[in-house]
N, C-alpha and C positions, 0 to 999 in steps of 0.2 A: 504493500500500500504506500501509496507517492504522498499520504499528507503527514504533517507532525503532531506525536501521540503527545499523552499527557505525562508519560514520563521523559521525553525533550522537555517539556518545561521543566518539570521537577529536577530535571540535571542541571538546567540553566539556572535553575532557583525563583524561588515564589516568597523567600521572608518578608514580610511588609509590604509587599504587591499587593493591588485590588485587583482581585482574578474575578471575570465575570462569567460567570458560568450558564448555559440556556440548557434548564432541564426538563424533562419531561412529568410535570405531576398532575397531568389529567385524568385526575383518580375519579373515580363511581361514589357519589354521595347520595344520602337515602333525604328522606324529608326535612329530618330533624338537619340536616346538612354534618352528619355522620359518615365519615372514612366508612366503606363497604367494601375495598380491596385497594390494600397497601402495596401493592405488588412494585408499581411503579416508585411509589419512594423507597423502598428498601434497592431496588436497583441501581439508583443513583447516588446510594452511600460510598461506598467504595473511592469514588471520585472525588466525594468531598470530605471527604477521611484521610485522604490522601494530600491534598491541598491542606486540611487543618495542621495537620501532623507536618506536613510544612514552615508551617509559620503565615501561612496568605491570608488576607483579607479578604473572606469571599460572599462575593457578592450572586446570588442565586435570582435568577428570572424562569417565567414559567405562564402555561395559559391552565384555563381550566372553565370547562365548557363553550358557550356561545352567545357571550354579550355583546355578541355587536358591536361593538367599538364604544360601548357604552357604560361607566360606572354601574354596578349591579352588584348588590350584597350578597343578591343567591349565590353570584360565583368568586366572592370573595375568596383570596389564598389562604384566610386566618386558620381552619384545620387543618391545611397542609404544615404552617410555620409550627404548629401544636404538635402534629406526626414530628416531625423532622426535629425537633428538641426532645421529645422523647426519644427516637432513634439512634441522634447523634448523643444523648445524655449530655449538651448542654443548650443554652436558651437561644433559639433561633428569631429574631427581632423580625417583625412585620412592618413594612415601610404602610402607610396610609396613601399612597400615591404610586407610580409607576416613575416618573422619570422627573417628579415634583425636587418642591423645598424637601419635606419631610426625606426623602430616598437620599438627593445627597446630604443632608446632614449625616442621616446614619451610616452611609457610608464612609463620610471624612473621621467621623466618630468610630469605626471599625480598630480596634487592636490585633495585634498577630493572632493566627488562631481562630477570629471571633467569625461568625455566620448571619447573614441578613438575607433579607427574601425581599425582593422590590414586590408590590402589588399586580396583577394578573394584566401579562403587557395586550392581553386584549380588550380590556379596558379603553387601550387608546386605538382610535380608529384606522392610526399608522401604519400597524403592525401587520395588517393584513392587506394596504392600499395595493391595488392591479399599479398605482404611480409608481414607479420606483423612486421620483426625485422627494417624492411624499415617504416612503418608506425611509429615506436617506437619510430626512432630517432627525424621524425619530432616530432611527442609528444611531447618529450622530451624538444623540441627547443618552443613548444607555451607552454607549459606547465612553462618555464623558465620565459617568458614574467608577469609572475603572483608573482612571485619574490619568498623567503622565507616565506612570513604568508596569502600567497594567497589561493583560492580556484576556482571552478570548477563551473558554474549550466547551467546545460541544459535545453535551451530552444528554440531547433532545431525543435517540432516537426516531421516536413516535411521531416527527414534525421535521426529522430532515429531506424528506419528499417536497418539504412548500418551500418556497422563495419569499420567506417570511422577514421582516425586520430581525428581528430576535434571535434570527437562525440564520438567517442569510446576509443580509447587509451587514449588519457590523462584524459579521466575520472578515470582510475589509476592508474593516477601521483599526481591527487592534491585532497582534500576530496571535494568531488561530490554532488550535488543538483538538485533537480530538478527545474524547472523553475516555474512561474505560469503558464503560457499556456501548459507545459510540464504536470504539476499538473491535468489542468482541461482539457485536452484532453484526458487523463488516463483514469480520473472521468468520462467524458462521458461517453467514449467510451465502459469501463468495463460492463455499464449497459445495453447499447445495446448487447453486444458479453455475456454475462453472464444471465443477469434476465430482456428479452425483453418480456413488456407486448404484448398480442396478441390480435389481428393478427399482426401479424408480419409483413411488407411486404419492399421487397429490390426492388429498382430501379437503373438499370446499365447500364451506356450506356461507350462511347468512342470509341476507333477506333477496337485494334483486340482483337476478340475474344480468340487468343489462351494466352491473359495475361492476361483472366480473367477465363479461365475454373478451377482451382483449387477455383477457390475464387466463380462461381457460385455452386459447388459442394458442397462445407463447408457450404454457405448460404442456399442453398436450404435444407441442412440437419434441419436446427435452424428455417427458417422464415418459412412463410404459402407459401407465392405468393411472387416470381422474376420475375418482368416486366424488359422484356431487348428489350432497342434501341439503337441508336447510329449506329456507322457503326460495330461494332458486331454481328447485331442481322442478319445482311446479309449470313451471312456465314449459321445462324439457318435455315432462310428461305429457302436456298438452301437445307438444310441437308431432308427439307421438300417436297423438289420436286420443289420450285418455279425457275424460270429463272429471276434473278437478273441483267442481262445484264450488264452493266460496275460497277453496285456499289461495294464498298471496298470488297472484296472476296478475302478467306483464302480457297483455293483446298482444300491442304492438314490439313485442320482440320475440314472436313465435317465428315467423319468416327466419330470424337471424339463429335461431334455436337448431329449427328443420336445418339449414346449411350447417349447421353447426356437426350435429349427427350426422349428416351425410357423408362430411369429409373425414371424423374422428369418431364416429361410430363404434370402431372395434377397441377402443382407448375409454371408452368414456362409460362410466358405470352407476346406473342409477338405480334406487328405492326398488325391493320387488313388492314390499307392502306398506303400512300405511297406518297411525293411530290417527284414528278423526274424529273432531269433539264439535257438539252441537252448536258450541259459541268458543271463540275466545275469552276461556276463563279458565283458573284455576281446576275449579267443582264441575266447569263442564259437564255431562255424561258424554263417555270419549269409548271407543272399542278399535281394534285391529281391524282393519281390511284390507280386500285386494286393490291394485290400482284403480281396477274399475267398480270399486264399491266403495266409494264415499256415498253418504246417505244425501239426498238431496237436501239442500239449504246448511249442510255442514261442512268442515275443513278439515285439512288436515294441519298436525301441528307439529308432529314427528313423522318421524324413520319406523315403520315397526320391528319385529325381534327378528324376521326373515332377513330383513336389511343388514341388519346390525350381525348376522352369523355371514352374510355373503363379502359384504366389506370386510370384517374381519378375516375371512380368510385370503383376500387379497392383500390386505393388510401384511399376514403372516408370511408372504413370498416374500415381501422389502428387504432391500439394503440401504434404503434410504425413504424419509417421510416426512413430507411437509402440509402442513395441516393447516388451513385458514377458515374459521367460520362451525356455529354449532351446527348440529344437526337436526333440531327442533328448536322450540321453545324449554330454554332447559332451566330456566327462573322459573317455573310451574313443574312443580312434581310431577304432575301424571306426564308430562312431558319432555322429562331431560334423561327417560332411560336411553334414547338415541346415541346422545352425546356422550353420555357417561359409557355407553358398550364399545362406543368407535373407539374414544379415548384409550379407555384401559385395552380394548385391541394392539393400539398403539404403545401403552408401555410393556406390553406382552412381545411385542416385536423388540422392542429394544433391550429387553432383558433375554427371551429367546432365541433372539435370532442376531442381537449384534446390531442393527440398523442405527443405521443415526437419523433420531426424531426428533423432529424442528415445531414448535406451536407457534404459529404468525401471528401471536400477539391481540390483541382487541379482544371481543367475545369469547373467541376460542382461551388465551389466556385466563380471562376470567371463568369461564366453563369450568375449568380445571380445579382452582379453589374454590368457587361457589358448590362444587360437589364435592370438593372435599377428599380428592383425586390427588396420588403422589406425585408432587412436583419434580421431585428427584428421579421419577420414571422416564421421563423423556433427557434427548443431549442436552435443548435448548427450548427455554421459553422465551421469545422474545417479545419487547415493548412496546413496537411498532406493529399494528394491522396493515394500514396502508402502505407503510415505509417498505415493510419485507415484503408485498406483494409488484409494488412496484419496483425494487431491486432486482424481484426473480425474473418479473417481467422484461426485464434488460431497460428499462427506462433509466435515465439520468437523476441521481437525485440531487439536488440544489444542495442544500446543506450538507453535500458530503464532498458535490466536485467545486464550491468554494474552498475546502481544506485543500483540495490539491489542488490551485490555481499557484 
């Protein structure tokens, strides 16, 4: 890899540096605005463990959901700054602003060692501007927060795909790094999208199919076998002739579904049965069917057990498994046996069989501990949904080919 890690800084030295760091803490909060999976800040310890232990002044930026460019309390960073001083065991300060009075002070105010968290940089409307000269000036403005002998390291995974302020631009404003999870998602990932032992095989679920046809297209070129569920695969089975009756269904991308199969047909492996529930709910009344037996005016919301033994055993061929998206609704009991059978299929492979298993991060991720599934069963979890999908897909990602400029 052509760009400079975070241990080039650390050899160079960080004592009394303002190191400004862009992480990923787009964590899952419940009503109460309650942490519901830490995954992503325990991921980005490491990097700022390593910085502390240092002596750097580090200064942590980050987004967390969708305020629109807009101040908004619901997605205040205050539980993240709360996780992150419990995690790190010392007090992690919340700046009341983004790139205000309040942020540099506390930054000028920073002693060696100490940790701050500027306010959620989507707050300001900059951060995401299609302008670039717009994006700039914010740059410019967090980029300031790092002072004159500062530096730069990204460890956003999950947002090095956008050409974001936070992630992009000021990475050439100040000399740039990558992060450790930035480092070892790269490493992964390279080796799956590049020199994947065979059989290959990709598992894809989530909701539409039409954000994932480019990326089944590029996989199917590289793997053996693409098992697709989720509420994507709905849209397939229609393209197949079946009557899906209320579940998640894209009209207008059956055409591109049917060419889809025609060309990858003998690659591409879908559902042979079916759990369908009278509503989307919880309580539902739900039962197994065949494809062709959804009951009229109901859905489907999983994989049923036929699915879950035919994937699995294609599963168990692998030497390799990259895995993006559930296989149901798997936040509702009656509907996360899909995902939880695929899943542990998959750490079955990796402990049986030797494969290196990749989880692409977003749902899938969360899947894994929301059921309560050994982390430690697959090679790699990663933090990024989108980031690793469009890596494998051979796209460019901005916040990684900035480090190697």
């Amino acid at each position: 890899m052509a760009f400079k890690k975070l241990e080039d800084l650390l050899n160079e030295g960080v004592e009394s540096r303002h190191i400004l760091v862009r992480s990923d803490f787009n964590v899952p909060l419940d009503e109460e605005g309650n942490i519901t999976d830490s995954g992503r800040i325990t991921a980005s310890l490491p990097t700022i463990k390593a910085l502390v232990d240092g002596g750097a002044k580090v200064i942590l930026s980050a987004h967390l959901g969708r305020p629109k460019g807009q101040v908004n309390p619901k997605y205040s960073l205050a539980p993240v700054a709360e996780a992150l001083s419990e995690a790190l065991g010392q007090y992690v300060a919340l700046a009341s602003d983004v790139v205000g009075e309040d942020a540099h002070e506390r930054a000028n105010g920073l002693n060696d060692g100490d940790v701050m968290l500027i306010e959620n940089v989507r707050f300001d409307p900059r951060e995401t501007s299609k302008d670039e000269a717009e994006r700039g000036v914010f740059a410019d403005e967090l980029a300031a927060l790092a002072a004159d002998n500062g530096a730069f390291v990204s460890d956003g995974f999950g947002v090095v795909h956008r050409a974001q302020a936070s992630v992009y631009d000021v990475a050439k404003r100040l000399p740039a790094y990558a992060g450790k999870l930035v480092e070892k998602e790269i490493t992964v990932l390279s080796t799956v999208a590049k020199d994947p032992a065979h059989p290959y095989v990709v598992v894809l679920g989530g909701a539409k199919v039409s954000d994932k046809l480019g990326v089944i297209e590029a996989l199917a070129d590289k793997a053996d076998k693409v098992i697709i569920g989720g509420g994507m695969c709905y849209t397939l089975l229609a393209a197949q002739g079946y009557n899906v009756q209320k579940s998640l269904l894209q009209e207008d991308q059956i055409g591109a579904c049917k060419d889809l199969l025609e060309r990858f047909g003998d690659k591409i492996v879908l559902p042979v049965d079916l759990v369908a529930a009278s509503d989307f709910d919880a309580n539902a009344e739900h039962k197994v069917v065949a494809l062709d037996g959804i009951p009229a005016g109901w859905q489907s919301l999983d994989i049923g057990p036929e699915s879950v033994k035919a994937f699995g055993d294609v599963i168990a061929t692998s030497k390799t498994v990259f895995w993006n998206g559930p296989m149901g609704v798997f936040e509702m009991e009656a509907f996360s046996k899909g995902t939880a059978g695929v899943a542990q299929a998959i750490i079955d492979a990796t402990a049986n069989n030797g494969s290196f298993t990749v989880v692409g991060g977003g749902d899938s991720a969360a899947s894994v501990r929301t059921l309560g599934l050994n982390e430690d069963g697959f090679s790699h979890i990663s933090t990024g949904g989108g980031a690793s999908l469009e890596y494998l897909e051979g796209k460019e990602l901005p916040g990684i080919a900035v480090l190697e400029a």
